[in-house]
Steps between C-alpha positions, in 0.01 A plus 500: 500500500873423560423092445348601190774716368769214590291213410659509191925493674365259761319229265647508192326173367195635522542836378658671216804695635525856507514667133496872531610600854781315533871603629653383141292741331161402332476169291174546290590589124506875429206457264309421785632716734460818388100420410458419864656760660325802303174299573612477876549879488186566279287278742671734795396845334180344432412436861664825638261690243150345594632543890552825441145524317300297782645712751394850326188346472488413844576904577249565275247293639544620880506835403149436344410323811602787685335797287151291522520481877557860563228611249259238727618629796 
């Protein structure tokens, strides 16, 4: 993960440098920035929320699995 991430620092001739984490501050236009970042956080919000649902339905689901073993039992 690490090469990956500094691929871009360590071979600059193959890669485009760094354009939004950066210690100068981001390069990429504002009208391109501001897009990407709400659908970064979006995107986030949107995977926290169906977590949240597959893991209620995972409750759900055991419980179920629990309920129909005592009544067999």
């Amino acid at each position: 993960m690490p090469i990956i991430h500094f691929s871009v620092d360590w071979w600059n001739t193959l890669h485009q440098p760094a354009s939004i984490i950066r210690p100068g501050g981001p390069t990429i236009g504002q009208e391109f920035l501001w897009p990407l970042l709400t659908n970064d956080a979006a995107y986030t919000v949107l995977f926290a929320w169906l977590w949240l649902m597959r893991m209620q339905t995972e409750i759900f689901e055991r419980r179920a699995r629990a309920l129909m073993m005592a009544k067999g039992a």
